[in-house]
N, C-alpha and C positions, 0 to 999 in steps of 0.2 A: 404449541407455545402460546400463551398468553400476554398480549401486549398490552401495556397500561396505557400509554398515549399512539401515536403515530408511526405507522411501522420504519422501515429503518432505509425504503427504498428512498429515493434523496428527489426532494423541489427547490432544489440552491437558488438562490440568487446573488446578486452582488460579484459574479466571475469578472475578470480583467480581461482585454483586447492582448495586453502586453504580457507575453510570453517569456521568461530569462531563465534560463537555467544556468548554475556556476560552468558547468564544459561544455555549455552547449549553446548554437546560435538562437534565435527565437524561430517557436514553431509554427507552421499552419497551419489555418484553422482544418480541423478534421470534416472533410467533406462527406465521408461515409455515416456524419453523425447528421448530415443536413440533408442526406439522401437515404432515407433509414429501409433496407432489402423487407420484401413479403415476411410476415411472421415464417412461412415453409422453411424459407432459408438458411432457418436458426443461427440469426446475425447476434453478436455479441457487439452491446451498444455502448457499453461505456462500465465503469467501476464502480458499483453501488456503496460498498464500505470496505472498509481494512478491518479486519478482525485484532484483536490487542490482548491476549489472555495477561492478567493479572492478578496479585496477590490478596489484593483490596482494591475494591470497587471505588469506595467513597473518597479515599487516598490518591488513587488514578483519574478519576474524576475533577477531583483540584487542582492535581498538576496539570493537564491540557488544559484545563480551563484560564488557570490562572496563567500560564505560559502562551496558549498561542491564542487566548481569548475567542474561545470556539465554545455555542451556546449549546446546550444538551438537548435533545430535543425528540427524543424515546427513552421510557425506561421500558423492561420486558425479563421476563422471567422464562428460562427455557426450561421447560419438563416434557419429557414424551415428544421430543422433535426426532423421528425415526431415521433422518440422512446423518445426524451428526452425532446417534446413536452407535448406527454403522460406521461411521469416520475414527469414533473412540473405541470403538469394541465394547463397549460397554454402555448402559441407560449412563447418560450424565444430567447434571442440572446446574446451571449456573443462571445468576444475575449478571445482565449487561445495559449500560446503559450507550446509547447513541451521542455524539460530539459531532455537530456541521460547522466546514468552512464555508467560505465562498463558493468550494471547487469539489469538495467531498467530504467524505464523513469518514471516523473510526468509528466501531466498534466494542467498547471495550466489554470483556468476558470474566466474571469470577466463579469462578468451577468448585461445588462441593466436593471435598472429599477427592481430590487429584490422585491421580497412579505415583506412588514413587516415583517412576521411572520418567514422568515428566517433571517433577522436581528434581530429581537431578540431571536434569539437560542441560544446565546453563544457559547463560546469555550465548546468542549465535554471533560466531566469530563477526570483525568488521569484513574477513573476506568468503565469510559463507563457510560452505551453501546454507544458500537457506532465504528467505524475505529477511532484510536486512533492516529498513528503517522504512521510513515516511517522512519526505521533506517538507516540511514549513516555510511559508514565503510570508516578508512583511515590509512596509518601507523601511528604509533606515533611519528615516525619523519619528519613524512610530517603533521603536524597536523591541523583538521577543526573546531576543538571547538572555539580557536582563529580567525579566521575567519568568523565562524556565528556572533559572541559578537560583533564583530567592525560592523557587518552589519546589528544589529540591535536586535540581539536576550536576549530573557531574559529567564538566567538561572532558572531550578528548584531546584537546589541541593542547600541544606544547608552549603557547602563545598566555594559553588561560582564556584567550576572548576569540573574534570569527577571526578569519584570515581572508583576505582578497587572493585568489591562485592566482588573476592576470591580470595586469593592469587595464586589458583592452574589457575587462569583463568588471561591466557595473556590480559585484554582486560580493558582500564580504558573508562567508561561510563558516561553517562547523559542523561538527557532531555531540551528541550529547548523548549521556545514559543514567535513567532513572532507577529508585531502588533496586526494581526487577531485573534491569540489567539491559531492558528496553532500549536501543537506539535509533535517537529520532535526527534528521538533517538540516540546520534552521540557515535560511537564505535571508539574508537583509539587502535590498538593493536599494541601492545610491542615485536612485532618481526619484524629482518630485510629479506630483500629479497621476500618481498611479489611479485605479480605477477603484481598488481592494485598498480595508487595512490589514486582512489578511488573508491566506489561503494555504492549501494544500495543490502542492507542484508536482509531486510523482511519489510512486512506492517503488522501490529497487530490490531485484532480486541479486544476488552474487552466485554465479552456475559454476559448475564443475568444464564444460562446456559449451561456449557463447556460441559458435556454430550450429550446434544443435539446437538449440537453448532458442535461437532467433528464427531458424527454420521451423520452431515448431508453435512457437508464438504466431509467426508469419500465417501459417496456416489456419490455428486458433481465431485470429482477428481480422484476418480475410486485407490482408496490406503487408508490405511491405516496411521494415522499418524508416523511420524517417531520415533517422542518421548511424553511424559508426562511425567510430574513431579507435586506431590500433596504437600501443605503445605507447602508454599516457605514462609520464616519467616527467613529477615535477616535485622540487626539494618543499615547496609552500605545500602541496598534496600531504608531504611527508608527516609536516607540521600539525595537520587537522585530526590525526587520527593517532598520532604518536607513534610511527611504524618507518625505520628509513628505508628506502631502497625501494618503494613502492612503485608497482607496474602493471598494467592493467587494459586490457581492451573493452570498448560499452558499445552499445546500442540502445537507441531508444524508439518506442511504440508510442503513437499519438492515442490512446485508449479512449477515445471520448473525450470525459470532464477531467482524466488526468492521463500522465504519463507511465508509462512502464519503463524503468532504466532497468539496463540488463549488464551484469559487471563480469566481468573471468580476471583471476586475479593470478599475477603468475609470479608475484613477490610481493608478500607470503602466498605461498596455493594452499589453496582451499583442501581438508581431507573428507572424502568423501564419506556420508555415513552410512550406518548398514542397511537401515530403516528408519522410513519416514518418522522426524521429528513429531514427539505425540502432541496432539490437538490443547491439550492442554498446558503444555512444557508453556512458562512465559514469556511475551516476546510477542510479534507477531506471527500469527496464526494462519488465518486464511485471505486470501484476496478473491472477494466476493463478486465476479459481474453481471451486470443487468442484461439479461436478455431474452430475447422473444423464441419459443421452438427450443425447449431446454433440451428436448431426448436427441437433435439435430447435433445441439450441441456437444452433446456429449458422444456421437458418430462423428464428430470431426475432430474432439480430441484424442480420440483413441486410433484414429487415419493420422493423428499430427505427431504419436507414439509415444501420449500419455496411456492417461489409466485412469477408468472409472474407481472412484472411491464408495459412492454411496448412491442409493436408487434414488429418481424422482419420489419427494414427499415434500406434502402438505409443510408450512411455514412461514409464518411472518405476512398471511395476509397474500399467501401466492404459494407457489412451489418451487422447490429446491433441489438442488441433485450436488456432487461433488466428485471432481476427479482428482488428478495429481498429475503436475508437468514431469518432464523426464530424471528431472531432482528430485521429486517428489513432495514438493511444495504445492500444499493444500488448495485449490481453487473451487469458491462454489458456484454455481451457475442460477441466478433467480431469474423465475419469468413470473410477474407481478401479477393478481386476477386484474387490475386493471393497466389498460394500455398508456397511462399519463406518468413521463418522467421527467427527471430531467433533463433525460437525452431528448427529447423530443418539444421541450418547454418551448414557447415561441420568445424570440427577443434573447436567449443566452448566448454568451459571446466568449469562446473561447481564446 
């Protein structure tokens, strides 16, 4: 793969102290990311990008930009990248360029010449399976809701604008979806003096199985999740996504620079599919982590009872490999040629 500027592994700066998620308390700083294990280990240090397959590059490009004011900051052309040849079954080539927050980057991907069969995937349900969104956090008086809409997005909320779910939670909410069908999570919070005007709060998978789904993350990322919360049943929930009767248990992974939310949704449930959603269907794609000891990694996902997707290869300025969690949702594993990230930057404060 040929990179025009700077590869895609992340030097962020500007992250925030202050932690808010809409259902969740604030979290602690991730100590496994200030005590980083031997390269042998093959510790997974944190989430280098979100992968975004899309229709038009240049089109996807303005809409993040112009919506959550995130600066681009790789372009790169894949041809002859042999892990995500074996991922598609096939030689692919796409343009993508890179977007950084504060806290992390997307990816976005435009795929020459797509299979059918990922064109007619559809947009992935709000309750899965599948990687569902990517939340957006901004203050509320710098506000990004307003600025997705004018660029194109269309609301889920029966409101038309964010919803507050709890009055004890500084944080007014939504969901949004773009032409592709793309849905992103945008967080405005109702307090001043933040440290960010923007960032990226977490990527959310929706499982067929959150029991399994968390023991197998657990093992993946060497912790424990932070929190769980069973029987989430709220009429304001119902409001955000247009769905009544909404029910749902989560869990959340401190992942380094972001969060892993993990959903089982049990009104509406989730149907399960037959086979892995293809690489290039639109939507998010893969969730890509940084880490050290990739072939380690991928003997601990296959012990945590994923599945190898594709061999370590050469990419991006380092090597790459790719499995699939028990859903089957895409994850790549990068371990960098050099050792400097942002998991390791001195002075980042999550």
């Amino acid at each position: 793969m040929r990179s025009v500027t700077n590869r895609p592994i992340a030097l962020l700066y500007g992250a925030s102290a202050c932690l808010i998620a809409a259902c969740a308390d604030p979290a602690p700083p991730d100590e496994a990311v200030a005590e980083p294990q031997p390269a042998a280990a093959g510790k997974v240090h944190g989430i280098s990008y979100i992968g975004i397959s899309v229709s038009d590059l240049d089109e996807a490009t303005k809409y993040f930009q112009s919506g959550a004011a995130i600066p681009e900051v790789q372009t790169a052309q894949i041809d002859n990248a042999p892990a995500l040849d074996e991922v598609a079954g096939k030689p692919v080539s796409a343009r993508t360029r890179t977007l950084r927050s504060a806290s992390g980057q997307i990816r976005l991907m435009e795929f020459s010449d797509p299979d059918p069969r990922a064109l007619e995937a559809g947009p992935v349900p709000v309750q899965g399976p599948g990687i569902t969104h990517v939340c957006f956090q901004a203050p509320d008086s710098r506000p990004i809701f307003p600025n997705f809409m004018e660029a194109g997005a269309t609301t889920m909320s029966r409101t038309g604008d964010l919803v507050q779910l709890r009055p004890d939670v500084p944080v007014r909410y939504g969901y949004v979806r773009d032409g592709d069908g793309t849905m992103i999570e945008i967080e405005q919070i109702m307090m001043d003096d933040l440290e960010f005007d923007h960032r990226m709060r977490h990527v959310a998978i929706a499982a067929v199985d959150l029991d399994r789904t968390v023991e197998f993350y657990t093992a993946l990322l060497g912790k424990e999740p932070r929190e769980r919360r069973y029987d989430l049943v709220n009429v304001t929930l119902d409001q955000t996504v247009g769905i009544d009767g909404m029910k749902l248990d989560v869990a959340w992974f401190q992942a380094g620079n972001l969060e892993l939310e993990l959903w089982e949704y049990y009104n509406p449930v989730p149907v399960p599919a037959d086979e892995p959603r293809p690489l290039e269907a639109y939507g998010h794609n893969m969730i890509v982590f940084d880490v050290s000891n990739v072939e380690a990694v991928l003997t601990t996902l296959e012990e945590a009872g994923g599945e190898r997707a594709a061999a370590p290869a050469p990419m991006d300025d380092g090597v790459i490999a790719f499995g699939r969690d028990p859903d089957g949702n895409l994850l790549g594993f990068f371990e960098p040629d050099s050792p400097a990230s942002v998991f390791d930057t001195e002075g980042l404060v999550y």
